[in-house]
mmCIF file of the N, C-alpha and C atoms, coordinates in Angstrom:
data_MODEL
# 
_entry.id   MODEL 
# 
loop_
_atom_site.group_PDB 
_atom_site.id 
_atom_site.type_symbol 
_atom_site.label_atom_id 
_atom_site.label_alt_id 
_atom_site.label_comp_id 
_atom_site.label_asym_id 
_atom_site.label_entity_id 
_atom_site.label_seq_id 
_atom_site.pdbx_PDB_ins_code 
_atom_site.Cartn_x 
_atom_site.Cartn_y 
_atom_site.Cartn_z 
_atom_site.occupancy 
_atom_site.B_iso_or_equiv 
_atom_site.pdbx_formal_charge 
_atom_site.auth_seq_id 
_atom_site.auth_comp_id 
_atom_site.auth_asym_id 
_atom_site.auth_atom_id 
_atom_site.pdbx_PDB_model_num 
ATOM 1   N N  . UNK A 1 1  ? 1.242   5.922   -8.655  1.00 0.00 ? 1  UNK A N  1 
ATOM 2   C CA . UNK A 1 1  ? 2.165   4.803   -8.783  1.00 0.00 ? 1  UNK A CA 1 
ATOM 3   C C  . UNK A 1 1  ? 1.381   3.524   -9.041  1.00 0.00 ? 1  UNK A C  1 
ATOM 4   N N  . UNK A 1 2  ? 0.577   3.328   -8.403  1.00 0.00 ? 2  UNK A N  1 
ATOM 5   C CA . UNK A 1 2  ? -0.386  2.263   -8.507  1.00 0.00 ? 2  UNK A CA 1 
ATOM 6   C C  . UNK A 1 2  ? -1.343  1.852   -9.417  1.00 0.00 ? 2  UNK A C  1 
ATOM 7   N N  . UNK A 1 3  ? -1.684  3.060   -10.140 1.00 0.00 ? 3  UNK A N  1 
ATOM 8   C CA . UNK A 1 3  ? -2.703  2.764   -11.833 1.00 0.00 ? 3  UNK A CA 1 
ATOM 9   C C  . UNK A 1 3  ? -1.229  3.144   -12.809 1.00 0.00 ? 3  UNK A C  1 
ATOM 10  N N  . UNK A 1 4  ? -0.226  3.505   -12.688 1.00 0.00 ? 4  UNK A N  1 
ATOM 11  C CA . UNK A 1 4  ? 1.052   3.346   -13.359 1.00 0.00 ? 4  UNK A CA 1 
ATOM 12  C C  . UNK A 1 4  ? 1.596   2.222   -13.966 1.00 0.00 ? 4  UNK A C  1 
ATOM 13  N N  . UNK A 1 5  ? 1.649   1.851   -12.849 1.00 0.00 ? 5  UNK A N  1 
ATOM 14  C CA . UNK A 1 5  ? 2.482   0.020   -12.536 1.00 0.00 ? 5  UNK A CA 1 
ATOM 15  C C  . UNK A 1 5  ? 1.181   -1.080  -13.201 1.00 0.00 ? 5  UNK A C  1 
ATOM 16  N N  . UNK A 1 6  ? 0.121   -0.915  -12.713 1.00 0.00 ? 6  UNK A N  1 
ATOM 17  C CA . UNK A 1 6  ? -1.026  -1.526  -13.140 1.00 0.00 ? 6  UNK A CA 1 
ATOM 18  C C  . UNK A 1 6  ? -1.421  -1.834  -14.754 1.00 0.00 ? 6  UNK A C  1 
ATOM 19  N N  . UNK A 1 7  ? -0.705  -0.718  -15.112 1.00 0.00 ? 7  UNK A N  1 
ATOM 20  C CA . UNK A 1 7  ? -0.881  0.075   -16.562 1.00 0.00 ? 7  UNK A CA 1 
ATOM 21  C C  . UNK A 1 7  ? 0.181   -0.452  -17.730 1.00 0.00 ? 7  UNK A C  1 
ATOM 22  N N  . UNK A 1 8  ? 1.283   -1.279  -16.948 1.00 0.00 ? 8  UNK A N  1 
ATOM 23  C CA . UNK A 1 8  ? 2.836   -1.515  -17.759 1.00 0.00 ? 8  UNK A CA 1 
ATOM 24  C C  . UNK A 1 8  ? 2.693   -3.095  -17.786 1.00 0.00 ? 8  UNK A C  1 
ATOM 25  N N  . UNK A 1 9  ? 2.487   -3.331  -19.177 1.00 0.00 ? 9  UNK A N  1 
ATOM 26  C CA . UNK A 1 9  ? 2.844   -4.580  -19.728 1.00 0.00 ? 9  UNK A CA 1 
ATOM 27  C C  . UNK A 1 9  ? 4.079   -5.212  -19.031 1.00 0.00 ? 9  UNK A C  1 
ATOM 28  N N  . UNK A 1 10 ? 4.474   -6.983  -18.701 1.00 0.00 ? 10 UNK A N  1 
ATOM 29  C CA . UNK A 1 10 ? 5.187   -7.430  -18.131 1.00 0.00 ? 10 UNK A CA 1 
ATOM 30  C C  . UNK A 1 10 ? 5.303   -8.630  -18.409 1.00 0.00 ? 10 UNK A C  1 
ATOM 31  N N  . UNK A 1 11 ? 6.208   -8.791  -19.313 1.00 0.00 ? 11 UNK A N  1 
ATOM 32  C CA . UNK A 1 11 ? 6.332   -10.935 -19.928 1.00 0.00 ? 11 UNK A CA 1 
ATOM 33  C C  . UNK A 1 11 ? 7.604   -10.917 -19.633 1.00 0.00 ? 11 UNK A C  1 
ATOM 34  N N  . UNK A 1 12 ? 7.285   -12.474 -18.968 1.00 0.00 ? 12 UNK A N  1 
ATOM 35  C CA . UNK A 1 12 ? 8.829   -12.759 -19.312 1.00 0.00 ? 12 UNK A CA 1 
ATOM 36  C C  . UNK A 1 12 ? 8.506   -14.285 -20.026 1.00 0.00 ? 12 UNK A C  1 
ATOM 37  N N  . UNK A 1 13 ? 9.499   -14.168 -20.898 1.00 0.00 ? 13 UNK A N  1 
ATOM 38  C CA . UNK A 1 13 ? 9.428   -14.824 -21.919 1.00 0.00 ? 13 UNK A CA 1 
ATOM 39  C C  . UNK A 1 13 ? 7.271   -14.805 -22.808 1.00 0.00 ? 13 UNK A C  1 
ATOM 40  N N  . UNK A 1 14 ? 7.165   -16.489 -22.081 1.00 0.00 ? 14 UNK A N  1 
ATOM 41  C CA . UNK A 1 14 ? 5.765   -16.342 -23.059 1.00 0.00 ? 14 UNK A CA 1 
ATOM 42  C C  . UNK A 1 14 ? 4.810   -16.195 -21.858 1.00 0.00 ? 14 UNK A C  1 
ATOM 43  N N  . UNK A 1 15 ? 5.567   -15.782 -20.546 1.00 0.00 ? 15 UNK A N  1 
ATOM 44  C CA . UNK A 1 15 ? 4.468   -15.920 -19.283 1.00 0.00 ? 15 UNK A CA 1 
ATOM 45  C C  . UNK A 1 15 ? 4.185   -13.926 -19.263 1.00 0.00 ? 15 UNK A C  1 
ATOM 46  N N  . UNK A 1 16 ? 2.971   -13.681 -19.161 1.00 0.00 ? 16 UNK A N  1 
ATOM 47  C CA . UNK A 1 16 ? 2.339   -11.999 -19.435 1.00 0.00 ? 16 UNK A CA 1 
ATOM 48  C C  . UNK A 1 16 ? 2.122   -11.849 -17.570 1.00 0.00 ? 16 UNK A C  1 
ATOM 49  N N  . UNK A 1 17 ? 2.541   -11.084 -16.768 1.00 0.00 ? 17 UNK A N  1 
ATOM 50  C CA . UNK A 1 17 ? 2.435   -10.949 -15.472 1.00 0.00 ? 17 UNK A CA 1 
ATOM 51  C C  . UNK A 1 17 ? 1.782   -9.451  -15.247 1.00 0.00 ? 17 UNK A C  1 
ATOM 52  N N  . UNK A 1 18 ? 1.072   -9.513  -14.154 1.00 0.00 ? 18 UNK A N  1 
ATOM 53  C CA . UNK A 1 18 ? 0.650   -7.788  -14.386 1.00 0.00 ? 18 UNK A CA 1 
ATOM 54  C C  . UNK A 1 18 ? 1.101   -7.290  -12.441 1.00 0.00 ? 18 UNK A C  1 
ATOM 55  N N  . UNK A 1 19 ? 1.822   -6.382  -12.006 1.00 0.00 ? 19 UNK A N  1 
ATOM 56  C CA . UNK A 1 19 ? 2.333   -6.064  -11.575 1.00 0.00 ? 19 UNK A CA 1 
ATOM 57  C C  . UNK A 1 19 ? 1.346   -5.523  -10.261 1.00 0.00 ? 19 UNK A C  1 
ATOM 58  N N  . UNK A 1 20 ? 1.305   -5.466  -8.827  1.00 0.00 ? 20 UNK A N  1 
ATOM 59  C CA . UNK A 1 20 ? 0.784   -4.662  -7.959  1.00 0.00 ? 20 UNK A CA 1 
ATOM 60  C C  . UNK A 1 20 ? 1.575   -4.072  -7.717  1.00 0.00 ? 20 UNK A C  1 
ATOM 61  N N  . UNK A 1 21 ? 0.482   -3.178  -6.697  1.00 0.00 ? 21 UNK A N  1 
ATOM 62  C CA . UNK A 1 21 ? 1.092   -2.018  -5.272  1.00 0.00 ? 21 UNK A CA 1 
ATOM 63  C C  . UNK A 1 21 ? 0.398   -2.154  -4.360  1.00 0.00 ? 21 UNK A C  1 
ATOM 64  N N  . UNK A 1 22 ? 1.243   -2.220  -3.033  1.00 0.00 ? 22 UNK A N  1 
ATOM 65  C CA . UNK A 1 22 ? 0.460   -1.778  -1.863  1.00 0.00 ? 22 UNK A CA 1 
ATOM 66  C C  . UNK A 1 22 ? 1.326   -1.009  -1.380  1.00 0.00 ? 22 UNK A C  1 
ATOM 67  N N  . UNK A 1 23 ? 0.729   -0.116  -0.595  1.00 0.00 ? 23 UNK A N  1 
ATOM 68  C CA . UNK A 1 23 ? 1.305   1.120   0.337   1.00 0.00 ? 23 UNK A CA 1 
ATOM 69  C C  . UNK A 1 23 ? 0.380   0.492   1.428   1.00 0.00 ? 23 UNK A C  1 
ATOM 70  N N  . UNK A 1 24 ? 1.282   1.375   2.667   1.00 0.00 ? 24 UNK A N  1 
ATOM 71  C CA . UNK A 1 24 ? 0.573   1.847   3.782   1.00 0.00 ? 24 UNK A CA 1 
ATOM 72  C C  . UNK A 1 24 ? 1.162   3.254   4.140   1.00 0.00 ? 24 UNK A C  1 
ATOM 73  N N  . UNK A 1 25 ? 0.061   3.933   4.529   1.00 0.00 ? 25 UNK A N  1 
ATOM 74  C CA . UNK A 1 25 ? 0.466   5.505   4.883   1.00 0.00 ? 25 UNK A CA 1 
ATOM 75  C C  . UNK A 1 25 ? -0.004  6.263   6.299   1.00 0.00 ? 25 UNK A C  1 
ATOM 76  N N  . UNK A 1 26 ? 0.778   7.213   6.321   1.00 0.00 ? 26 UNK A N  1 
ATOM 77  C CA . UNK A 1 26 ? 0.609   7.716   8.172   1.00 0.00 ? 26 UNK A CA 1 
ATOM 78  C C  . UNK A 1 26 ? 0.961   9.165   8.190   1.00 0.00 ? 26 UNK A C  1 
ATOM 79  N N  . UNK A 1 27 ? 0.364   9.707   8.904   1.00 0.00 ? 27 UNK A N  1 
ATOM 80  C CA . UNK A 1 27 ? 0.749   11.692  8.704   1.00 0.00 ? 27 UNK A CA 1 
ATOM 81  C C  . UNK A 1 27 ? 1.132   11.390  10.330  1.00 0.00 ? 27 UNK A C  1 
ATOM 82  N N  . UNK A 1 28 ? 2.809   11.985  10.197  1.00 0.00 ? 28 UNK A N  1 
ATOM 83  C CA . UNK A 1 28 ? 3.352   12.441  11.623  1.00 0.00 ? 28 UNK A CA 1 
ATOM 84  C C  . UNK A 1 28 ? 2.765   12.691  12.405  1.00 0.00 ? 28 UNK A C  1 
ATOM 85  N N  . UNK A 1 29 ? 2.061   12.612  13.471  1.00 0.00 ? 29 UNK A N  1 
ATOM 86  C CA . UNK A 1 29 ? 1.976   13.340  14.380  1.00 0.00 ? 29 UNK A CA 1 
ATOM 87  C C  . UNK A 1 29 ? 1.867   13.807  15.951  1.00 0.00 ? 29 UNK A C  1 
ATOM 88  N N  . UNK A 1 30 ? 1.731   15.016  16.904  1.00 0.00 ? 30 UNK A N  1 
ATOM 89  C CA . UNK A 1 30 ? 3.035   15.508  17.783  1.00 0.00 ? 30 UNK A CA 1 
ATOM 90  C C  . UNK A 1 30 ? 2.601   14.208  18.361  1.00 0.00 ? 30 UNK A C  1 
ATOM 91  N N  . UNK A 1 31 ? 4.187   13.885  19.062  1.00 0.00 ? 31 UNK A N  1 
ATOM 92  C CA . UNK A 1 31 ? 4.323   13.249  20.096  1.00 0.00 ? 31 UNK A CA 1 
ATOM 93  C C  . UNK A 1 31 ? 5.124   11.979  19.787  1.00 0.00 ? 31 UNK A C  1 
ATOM 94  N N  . UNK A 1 32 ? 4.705   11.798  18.164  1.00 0.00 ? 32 UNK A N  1 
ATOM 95  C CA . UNK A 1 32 ? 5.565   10.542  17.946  1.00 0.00 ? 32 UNK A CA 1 
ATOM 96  C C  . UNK A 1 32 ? 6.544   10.841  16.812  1.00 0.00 ? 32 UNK A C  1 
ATOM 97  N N  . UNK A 1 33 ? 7.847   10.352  16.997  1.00 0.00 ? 33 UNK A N  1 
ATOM 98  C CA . UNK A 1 33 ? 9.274   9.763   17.289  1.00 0.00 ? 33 UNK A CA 1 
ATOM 99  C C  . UNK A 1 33 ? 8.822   9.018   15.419  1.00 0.00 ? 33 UNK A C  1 
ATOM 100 N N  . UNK A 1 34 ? 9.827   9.439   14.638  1.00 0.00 ? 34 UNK A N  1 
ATOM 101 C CA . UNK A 1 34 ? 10.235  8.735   13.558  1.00 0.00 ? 34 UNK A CA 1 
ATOM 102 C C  . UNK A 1 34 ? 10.011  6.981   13.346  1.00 0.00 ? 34 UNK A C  1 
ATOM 103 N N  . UNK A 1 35 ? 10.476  6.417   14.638  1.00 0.00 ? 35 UNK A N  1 
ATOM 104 C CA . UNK A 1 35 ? 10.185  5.051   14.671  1.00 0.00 ? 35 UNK A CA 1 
ATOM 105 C C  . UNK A 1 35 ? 8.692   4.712   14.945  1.00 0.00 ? 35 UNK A C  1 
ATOM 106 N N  . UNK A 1 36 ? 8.069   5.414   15.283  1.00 0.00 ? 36 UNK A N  1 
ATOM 107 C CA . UNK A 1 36 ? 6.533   4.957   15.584  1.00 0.00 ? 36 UNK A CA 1 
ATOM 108 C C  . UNK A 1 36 ? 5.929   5.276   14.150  1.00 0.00 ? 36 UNK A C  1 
ATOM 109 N N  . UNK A 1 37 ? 6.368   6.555   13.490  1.00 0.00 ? 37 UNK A N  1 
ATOM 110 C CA . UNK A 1 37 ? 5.808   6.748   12.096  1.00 0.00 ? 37 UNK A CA 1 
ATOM 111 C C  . UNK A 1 37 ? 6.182   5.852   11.556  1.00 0.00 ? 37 UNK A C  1 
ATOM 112 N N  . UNK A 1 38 ? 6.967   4.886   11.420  1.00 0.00 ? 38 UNK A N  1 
ATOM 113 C CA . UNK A 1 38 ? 7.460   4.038   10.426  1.00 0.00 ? 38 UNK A CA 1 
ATOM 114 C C  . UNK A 1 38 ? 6.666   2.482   10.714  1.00 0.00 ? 38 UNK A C  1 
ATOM 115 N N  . UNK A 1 39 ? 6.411   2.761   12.321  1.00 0.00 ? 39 UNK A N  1 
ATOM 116 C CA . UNK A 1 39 ? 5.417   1.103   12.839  1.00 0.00 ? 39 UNK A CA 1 
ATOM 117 C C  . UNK A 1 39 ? 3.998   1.399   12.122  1.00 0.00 ? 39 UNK A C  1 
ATOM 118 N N  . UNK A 1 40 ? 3.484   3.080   12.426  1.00 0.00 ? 40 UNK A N  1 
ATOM 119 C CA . UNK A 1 40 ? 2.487   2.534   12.153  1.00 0.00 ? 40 UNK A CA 1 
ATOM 120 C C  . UNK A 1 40 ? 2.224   2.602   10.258  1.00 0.00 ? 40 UNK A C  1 
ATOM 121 N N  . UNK A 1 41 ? 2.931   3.480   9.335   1.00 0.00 ? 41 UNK A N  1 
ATOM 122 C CA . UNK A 1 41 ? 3.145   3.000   8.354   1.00 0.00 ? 41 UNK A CA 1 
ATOM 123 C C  . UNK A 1 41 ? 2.975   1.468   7.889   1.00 0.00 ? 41 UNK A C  1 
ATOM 124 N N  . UNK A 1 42 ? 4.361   0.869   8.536   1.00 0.00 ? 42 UNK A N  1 
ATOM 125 C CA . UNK A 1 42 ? 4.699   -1.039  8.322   1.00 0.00 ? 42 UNK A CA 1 
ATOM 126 C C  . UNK A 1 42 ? 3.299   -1.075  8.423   1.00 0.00 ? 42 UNK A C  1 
ATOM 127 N N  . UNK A 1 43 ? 2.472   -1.402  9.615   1.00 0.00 ? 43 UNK A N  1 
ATOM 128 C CA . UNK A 1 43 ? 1.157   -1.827  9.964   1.00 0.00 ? 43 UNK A CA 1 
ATOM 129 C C  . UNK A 1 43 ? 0.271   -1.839  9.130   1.00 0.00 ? 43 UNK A C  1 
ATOM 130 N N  . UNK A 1 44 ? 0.069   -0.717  8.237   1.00 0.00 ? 44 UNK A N  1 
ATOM 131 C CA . UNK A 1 44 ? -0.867  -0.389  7.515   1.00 0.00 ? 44 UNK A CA 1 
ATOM 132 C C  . UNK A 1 44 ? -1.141  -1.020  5.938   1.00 0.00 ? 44 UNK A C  1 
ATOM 133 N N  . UNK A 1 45 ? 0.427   -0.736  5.952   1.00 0.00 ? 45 UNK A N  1 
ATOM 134 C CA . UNK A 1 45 ? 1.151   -1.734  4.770   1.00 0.00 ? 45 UNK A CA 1 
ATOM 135 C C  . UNK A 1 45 ? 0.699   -3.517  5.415   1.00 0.00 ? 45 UNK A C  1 
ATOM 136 N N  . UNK A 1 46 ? 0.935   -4.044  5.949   1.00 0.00 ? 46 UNK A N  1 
ATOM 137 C CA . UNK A 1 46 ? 0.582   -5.382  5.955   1.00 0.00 ? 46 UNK A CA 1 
ATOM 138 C C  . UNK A 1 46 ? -1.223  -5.427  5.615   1.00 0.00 ? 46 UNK A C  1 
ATOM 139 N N  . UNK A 1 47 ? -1.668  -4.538  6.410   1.00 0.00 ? 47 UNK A N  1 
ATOM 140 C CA . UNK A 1 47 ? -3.142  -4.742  6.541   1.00 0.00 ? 47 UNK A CA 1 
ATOM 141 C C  . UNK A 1 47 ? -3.521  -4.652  4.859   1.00 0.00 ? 47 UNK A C  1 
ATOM 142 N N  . UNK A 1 48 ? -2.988  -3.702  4.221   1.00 0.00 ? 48 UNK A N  1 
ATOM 143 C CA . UNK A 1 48 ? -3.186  -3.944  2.505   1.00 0.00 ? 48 UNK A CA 1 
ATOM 144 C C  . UNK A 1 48 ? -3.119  -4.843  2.064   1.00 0.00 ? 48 UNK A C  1 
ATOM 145 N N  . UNK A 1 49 ? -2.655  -5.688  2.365   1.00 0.00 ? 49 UNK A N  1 
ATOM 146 C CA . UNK A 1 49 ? -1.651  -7.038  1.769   1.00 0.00 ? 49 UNK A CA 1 
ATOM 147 C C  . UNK A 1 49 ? -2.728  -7.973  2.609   1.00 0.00 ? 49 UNK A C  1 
ATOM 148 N N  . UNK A 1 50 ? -2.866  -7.953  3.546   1.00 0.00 ? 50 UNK A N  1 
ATOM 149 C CA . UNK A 1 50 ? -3.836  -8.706  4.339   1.00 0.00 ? 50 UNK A CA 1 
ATOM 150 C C  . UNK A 1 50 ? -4.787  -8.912  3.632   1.00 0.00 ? 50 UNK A C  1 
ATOM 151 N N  . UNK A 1 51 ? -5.821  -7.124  3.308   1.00 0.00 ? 51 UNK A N  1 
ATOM 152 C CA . UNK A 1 51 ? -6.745  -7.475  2.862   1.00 0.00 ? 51 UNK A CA 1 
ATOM 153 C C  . UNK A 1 51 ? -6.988  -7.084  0.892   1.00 0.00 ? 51 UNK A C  1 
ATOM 154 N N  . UNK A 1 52 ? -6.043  -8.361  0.930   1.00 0.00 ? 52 UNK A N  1 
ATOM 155 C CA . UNK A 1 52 ? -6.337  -8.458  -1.203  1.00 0.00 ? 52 UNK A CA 1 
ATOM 156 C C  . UNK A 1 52 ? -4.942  -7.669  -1.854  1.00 0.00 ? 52 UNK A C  1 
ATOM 157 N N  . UNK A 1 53 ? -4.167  -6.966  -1.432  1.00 0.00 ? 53 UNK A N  1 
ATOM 158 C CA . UNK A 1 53 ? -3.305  -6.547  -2.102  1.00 0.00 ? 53 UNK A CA 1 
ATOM 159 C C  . UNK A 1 53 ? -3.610  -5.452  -3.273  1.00 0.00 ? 53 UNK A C  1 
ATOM 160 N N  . UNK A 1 54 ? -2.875  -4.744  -3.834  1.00 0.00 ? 54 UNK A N  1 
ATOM 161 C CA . UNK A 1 54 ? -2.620  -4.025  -4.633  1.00 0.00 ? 54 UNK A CA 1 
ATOM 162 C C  . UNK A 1 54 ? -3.653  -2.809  -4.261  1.00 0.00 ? 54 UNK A C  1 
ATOM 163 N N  . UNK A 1 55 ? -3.650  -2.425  -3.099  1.00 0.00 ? 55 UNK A N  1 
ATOM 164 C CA . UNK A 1 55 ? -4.466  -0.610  -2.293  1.00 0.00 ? 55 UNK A CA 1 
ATOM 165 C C  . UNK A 1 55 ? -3.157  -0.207  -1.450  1.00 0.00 ? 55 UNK A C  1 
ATOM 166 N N  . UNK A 1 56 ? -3.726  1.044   -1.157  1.00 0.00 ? 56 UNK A N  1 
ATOM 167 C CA . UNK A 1 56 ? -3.470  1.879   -0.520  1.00 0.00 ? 56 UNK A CA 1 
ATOM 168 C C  . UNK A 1 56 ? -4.332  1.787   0.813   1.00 0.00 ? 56 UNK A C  1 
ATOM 169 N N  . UNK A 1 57 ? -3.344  1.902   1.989   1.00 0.00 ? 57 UNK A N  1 
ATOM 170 C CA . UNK A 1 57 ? -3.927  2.027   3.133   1.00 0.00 ? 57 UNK A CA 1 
ATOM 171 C C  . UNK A 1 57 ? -3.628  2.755   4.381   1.00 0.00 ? 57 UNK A C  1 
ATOM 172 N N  . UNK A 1 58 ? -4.456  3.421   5.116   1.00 0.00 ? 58 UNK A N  1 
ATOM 173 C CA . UNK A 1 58 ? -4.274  4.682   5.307   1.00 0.00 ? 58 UNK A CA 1 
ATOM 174 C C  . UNK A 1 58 ? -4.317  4.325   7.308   1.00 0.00 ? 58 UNK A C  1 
ATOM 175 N N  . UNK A 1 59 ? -2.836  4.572   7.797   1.00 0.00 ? 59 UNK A N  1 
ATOM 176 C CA . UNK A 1 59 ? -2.793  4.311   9.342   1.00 0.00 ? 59 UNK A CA 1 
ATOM 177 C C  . UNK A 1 59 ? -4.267  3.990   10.062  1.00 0.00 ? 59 UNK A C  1 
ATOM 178 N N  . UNK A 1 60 ? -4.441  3.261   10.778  1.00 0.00 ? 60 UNK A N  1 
ATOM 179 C CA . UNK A 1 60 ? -5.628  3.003   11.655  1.00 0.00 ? 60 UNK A CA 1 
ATOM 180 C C  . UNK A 1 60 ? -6.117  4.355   12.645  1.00 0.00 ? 60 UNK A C  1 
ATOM 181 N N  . UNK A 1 61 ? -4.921  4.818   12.916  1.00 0.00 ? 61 UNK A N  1 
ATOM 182 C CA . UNK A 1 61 ? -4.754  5.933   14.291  1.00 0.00 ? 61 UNK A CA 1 
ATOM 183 C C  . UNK A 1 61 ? -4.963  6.927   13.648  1.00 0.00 ? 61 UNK A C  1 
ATOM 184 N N  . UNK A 1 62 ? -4.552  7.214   11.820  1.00 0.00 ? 62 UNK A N  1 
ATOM 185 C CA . UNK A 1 62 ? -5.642  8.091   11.765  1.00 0.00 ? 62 UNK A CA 1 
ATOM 186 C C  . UNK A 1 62 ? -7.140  7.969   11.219  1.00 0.00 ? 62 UNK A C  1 
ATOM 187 N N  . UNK A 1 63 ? -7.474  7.331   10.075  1.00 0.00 ? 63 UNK A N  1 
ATOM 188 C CA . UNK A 1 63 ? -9.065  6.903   10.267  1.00 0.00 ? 63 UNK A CA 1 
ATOM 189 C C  . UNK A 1 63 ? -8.540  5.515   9.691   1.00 0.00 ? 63 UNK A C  1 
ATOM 190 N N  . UNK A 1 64 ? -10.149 5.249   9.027   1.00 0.00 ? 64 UNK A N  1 
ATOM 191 C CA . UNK A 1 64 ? -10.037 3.790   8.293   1.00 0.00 ? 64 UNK A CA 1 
ATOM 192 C C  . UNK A 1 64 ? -10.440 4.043   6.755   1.00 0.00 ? 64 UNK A C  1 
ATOM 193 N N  . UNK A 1 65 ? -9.226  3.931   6.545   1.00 0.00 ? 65 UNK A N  1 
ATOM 194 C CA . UNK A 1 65 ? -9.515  4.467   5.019   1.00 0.00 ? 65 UNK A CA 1 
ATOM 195 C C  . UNK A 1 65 ? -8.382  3.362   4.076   1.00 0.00 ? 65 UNK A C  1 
ATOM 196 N N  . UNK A 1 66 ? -9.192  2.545   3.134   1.00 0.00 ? 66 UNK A N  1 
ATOM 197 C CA . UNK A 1 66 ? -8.026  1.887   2.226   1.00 0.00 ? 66 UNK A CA 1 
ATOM 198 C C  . UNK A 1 66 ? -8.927  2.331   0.830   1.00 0.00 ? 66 UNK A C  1 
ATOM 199 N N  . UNK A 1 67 ? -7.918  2.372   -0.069  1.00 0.00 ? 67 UNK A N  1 
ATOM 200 C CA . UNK A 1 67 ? -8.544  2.586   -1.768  1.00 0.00 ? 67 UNK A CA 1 
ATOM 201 C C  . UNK A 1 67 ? -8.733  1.091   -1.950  1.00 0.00 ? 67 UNK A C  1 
ATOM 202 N N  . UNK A 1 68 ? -9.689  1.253   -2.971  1.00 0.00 ? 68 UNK A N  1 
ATOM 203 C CA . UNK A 1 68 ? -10.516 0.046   -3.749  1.00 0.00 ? 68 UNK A CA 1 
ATOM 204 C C  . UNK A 1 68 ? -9.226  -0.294  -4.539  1.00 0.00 ? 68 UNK A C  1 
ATOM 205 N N  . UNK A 1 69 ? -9.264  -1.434  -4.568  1.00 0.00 ? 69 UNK A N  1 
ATOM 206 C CA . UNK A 1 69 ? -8.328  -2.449  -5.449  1.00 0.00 ? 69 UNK A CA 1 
ATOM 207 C C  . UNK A 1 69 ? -8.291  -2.076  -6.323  1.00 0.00 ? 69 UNK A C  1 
ATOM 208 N N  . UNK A 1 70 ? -7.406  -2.264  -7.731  1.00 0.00 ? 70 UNK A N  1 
ATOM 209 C CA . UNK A 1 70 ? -7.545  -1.378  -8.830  1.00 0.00 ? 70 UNK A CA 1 
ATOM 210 C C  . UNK A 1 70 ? -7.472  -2.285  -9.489  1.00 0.00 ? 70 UNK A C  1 
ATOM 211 N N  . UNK A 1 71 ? -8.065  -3.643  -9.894  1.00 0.00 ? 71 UNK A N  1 
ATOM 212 C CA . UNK A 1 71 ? -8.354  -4.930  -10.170 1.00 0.00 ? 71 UNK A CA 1 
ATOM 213 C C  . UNK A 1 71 ? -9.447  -4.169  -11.332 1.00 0.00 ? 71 UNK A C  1 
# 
């Protein structure tokens, strides 16, 4: 989605805009409840955005993992 979007021309009118993504991502697991997958998701998602925008970033609780900017 992210070298996709990156990839698609975007003017409006005579202004040329080029589009991000950030994700944040989280693998279920036991013990936690739909709403905690979704906090620590949100979380992960800000921390992208925090740091530079347009990555992927991967829950804290499970490692520390964000993709390189695609800048």
């Amino acid at each position: 989605i992210q070298l996709r979007l990156q990839a698609m021309p975007c003017r409006i009118g005579t202004v040329s805009l080029r589009p991000t993504f950030s994700a944040g991502v989280t693998i279920w697991q036991p013990g936690h409840d739909l709403e905690r997958s979704i906090t620590d998701a949100d979380q992960a998602l800000y921390r992208a955005k925090r740091e530079g925008r347009n990555r992927i970033v991967l829950d804290e609780s499970i490692g520390n993992t964000t993709s390189p900017s695609m800048n």
